[in-house]
Legacy VTK file of the C-alpha trace (Angstrom):
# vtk DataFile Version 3.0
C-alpha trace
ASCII
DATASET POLYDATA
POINTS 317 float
0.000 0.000 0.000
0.892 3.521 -0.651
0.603 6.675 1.100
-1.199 8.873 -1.864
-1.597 12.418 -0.619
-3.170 13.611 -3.272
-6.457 11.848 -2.716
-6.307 13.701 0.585
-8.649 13.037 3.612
-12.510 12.589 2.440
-15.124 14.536 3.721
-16.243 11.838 6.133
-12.812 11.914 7.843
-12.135 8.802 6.161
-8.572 8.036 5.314
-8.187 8.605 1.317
-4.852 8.696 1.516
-4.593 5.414 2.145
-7.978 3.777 0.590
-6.703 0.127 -1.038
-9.716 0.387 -3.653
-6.912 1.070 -6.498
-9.449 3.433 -8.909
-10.567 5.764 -6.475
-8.867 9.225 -7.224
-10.238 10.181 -3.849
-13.613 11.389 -2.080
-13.299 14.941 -2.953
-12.617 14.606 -6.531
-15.497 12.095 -6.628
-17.917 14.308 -4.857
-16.896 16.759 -7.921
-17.485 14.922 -10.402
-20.882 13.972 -9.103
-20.516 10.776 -6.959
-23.256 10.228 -4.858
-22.257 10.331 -1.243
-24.887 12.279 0.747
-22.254 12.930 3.533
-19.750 14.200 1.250
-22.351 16.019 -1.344
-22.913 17.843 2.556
-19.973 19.798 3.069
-19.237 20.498 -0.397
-22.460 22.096 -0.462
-21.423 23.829 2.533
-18.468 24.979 1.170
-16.142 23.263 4.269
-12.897 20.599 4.010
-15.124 17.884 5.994
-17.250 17.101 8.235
-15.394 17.607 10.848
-16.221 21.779 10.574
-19.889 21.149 10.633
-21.493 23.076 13.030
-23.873 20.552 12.644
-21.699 17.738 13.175
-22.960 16.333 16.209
-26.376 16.237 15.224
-25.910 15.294 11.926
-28.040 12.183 11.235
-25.251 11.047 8.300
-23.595 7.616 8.762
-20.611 7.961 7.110
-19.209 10.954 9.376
-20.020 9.525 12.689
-18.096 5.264 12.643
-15.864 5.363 15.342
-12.532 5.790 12.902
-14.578 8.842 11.265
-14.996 10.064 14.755
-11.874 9.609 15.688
-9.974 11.029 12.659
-12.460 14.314 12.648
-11.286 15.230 16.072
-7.938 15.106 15.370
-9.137 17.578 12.272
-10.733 19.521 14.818
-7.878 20.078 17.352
-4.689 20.045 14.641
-6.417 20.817 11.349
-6.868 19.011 8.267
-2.787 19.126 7.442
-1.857 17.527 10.866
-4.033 15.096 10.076
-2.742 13.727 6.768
0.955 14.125 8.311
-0.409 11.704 11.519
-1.597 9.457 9.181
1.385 8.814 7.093
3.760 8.904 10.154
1.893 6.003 11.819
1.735 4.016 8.138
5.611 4.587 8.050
5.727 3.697 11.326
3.946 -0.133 10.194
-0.200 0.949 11.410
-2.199 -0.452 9.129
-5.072 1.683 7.546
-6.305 -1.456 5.037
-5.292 -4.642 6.011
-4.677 -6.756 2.501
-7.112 -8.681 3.173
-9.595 -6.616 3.329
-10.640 -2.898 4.536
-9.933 -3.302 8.306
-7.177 -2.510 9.673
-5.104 -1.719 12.920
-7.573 1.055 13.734
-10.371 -1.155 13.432
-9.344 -3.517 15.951
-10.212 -1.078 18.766
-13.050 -1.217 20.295
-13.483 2.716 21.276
-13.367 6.331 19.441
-10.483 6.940 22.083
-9.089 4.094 21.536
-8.459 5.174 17.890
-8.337 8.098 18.877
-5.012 7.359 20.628
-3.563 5.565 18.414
-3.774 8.140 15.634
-2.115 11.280 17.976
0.206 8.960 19.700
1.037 6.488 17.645
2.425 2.640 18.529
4.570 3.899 21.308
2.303 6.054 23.121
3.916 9.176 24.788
2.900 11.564 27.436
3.307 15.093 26.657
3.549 17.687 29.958
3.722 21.220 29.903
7.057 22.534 32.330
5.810 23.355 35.181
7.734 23.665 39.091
6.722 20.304 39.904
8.598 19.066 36.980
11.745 20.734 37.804
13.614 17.432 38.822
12.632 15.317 35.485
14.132 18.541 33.925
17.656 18.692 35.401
17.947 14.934 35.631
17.172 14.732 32.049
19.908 17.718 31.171
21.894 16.171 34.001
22.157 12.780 33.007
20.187 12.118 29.449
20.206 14.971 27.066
23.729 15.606 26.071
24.846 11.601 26.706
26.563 11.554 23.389
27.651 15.158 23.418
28.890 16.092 26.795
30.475 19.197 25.798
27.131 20.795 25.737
26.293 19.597 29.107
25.765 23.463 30.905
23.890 24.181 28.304
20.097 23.190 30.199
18.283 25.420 27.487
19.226 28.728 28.349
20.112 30.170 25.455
17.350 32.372 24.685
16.753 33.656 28.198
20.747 34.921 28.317
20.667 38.591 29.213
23.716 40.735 28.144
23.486 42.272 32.276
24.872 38.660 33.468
28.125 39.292 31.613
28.684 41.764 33.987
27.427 39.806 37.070
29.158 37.423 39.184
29.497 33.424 37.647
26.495 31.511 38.303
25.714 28.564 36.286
22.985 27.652 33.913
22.009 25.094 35.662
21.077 27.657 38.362
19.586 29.832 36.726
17.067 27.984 35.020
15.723 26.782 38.310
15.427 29.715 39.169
13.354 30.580 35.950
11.666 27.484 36.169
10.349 27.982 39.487
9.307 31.580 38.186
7.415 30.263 35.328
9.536 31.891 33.081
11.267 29.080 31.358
8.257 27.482 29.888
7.663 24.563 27.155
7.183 20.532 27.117
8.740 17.253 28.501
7.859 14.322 26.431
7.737 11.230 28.943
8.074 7.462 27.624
7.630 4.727 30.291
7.750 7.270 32.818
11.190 8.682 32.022
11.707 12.276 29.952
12.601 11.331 26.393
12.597 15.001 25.301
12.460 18.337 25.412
10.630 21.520 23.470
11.211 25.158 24.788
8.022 27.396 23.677
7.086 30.570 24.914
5.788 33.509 24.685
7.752 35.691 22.045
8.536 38.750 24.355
9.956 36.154 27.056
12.429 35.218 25.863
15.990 37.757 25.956
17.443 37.049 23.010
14.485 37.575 20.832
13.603 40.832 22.080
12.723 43.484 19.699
16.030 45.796 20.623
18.261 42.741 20.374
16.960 40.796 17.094
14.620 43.742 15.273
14.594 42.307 12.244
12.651 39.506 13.616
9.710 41.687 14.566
8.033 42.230 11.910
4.284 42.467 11.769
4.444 41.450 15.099
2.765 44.913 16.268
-0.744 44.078 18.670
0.356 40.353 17.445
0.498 38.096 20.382
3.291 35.102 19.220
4.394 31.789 20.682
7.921 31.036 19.333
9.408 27.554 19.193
13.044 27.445 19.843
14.144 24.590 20.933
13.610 20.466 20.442
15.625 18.164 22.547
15.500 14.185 22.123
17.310 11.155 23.961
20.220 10.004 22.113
18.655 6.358 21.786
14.566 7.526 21.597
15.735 9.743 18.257
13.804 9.044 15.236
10.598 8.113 16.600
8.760 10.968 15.971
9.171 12.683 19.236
10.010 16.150 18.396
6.979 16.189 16.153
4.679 15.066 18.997
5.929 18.252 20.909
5.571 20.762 18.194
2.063 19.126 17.750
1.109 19.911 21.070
2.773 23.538 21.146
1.160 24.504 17.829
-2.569 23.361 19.677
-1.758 24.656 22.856
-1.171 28.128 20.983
-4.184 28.051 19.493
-6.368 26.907 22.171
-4.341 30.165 24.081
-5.347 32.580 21.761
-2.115 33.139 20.032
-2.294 35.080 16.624
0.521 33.408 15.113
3.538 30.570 16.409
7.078 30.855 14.993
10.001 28.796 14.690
13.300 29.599 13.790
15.479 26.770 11.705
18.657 26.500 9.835
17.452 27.115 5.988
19.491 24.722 4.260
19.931 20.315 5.140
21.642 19.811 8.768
22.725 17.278 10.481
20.662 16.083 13.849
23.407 17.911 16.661
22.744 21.560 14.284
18.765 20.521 14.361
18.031 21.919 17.796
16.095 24.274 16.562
13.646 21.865 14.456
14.335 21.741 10.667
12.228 23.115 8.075
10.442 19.940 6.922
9.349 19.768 10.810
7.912 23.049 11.165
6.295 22.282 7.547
3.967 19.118 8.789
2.085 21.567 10.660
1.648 24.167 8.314
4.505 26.348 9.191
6.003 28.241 6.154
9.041 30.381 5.915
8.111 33.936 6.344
11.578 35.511 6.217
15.434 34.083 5.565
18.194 36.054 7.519
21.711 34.764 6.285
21.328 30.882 7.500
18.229 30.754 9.461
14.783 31.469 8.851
11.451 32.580 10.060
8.238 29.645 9.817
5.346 31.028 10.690
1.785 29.277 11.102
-0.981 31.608 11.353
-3.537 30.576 13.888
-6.289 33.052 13.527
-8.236 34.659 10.512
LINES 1 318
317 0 1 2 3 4 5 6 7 8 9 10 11 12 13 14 15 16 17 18 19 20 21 22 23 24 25 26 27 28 29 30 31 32 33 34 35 36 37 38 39 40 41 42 43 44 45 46 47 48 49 50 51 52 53 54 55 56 57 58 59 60 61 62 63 64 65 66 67 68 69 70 71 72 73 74 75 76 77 78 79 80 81 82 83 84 85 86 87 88 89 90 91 92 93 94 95 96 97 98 99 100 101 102 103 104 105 106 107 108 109 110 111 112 113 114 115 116 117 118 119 120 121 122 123 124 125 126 127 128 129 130 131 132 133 134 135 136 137 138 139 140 141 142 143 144 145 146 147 148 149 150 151 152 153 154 155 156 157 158 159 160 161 162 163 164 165 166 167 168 169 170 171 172 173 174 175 176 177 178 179 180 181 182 183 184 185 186 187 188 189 190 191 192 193 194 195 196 197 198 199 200 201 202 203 204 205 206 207 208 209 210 211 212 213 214 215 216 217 218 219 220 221 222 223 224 225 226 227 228 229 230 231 232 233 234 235 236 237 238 239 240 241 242 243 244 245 246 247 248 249 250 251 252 253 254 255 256 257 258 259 260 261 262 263 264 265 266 267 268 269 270 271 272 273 274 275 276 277 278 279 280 281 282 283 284 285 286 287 288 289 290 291 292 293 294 295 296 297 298 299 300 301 302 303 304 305 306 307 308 309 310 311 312 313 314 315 316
């Protein structure tokens, strides 16, 4: 089976992407040409990208919309968007879930017996991680994971403990104190702010996010050329992933900039930015995400300055 994105996701919230029936160029395109699906007929006639931006979704007295994959799937469309969708689906096909079993049309998310269930399964994938926002109570995970975890296989970064973009030129002046210090400090202040991603209980990684005007280094009379159009705008900026050494490549980094971009938007933010290397890096200069990161959530570069750029996702209208 392939992944075929151009089919896209059907109105339904069914998975066209990865439909086995081998002739189907997709719901959508169906519905256009005048296929008969009363569901999908629906929401072209309301002039939305599924059912899942009905306001008449949960009464709806449709089928099609309302199985327990459909339900599932049109949440996630409903929390992430349509985009984060698709890119959920094909990272849990690459990861080996099944959509279409070749047997027939069920599959892996089939098998469960719930909406949450699915549900689950889709945001989470196989290897199902918890994702916490930093808080005081945290503090602990936090330095044990910079103490002990993050930098493993590149100790020379060890005092790092994401402090970066909180540096204020006044310390150069100040008396030695430590990063490690000062971020519990910050931490406990609530001004070091972002996500720990836990598997089996233990932190497997790491996403600074915050507020734009929080962090030091970002601030308008220290980096002005990256404040434009940000007048009245209130902006979350991503600066920061952080994985294991041996949980890399599982997807992990993308789970937290999932949950940043929704928390944003459930926060009222106008816009969220993120600020990678332009060109191909390797995974120690990727700290700051990549570009084909940011991109699975709709993130597109807004501005290049020398080798880094602006992605921006624009949250509200």
């Amino acid at each position: 089976m392939e992944f075929l994105e151009k089919r896209g996701i059907g109105y339904c919230g069914l998975a066209c992407v990865l439909c086995s029936v081998e002739d189907c160029p997709g719901c959508k395109i169906n519905i256009a040409g005048g296929g008969d699906c009363s569901s999908g007929k629906c929401a072209a006639e309301k002039d939305i990208d599924g059912c899942y931006a009905c306001p008449d979704y949960e009464t709806c007295a449709e089928d099609m919309p309302h199985g327990k994959r459909s339900r599932a799937f049109n949440r996630y469309a409903r929390e992430f968007g349509l985009e984060s969708l698709a890119g959920r689906l094909r990272m849990n096909f690459e990861n080996g879930v099944v959509y279409h079993a070749p047997e027939g049309f069920q599959g892996d998310y089939d098998k469960l017996e719930t909406e949450e269930e699915i549900y689950r399964l889709l945001r989470y994938g196989r290897n199902e991680l918890e994702i916490r926002p930093l808080t005081p109570n945290l503090l602990e995970d936090y330095l044990d994971f910079f103490d002990n975890v993050a930098f493993a296989d590149h100790p020379e970064w060890v005092q790092c403990y994401c402090m970066h973009f909180h540096h204020q030129s006044k310390w150069d002046d100040e008396p030695h104190r430590s990063n490690r210090d000062r971020v519990i400090e910050h931490i406990n202040a609530g001004a070091v702010q972002g996500y720990l991603a836990y598997s089996d209980g233990k932190v497997a990684g790491w996403c600074n996010a915050n507020d734009k005007k929080n962090y030091a280094a970002l601030k308008h009379n220290v980096k002005p050329e990256i404040w434009e159009a940000n007048k009245g705008k209130k902006v979350k900026s991503v600066v920061c992933f952080l994985v294991a050494p041996e949980m890399r490549g599982k997807g992990i980094a993308t789970k937290l900039l999932e949950r940043a971009c929704a928390d944003a938007q459930a926060d009222g933010y106008d816009f969220i930015e993120g600020y990678p290397p332009a060109g191909a890096c390797d995974m120690y200069a990727a700290h700051h995400g990549t570009v084909k990161l940011f991109e699975k959530f709709g993130f597109a570069i807004y501005k290049q300055i020398g080798n880094d750029c602006i992605m921006r996702k624009y949250l509200r209208g």
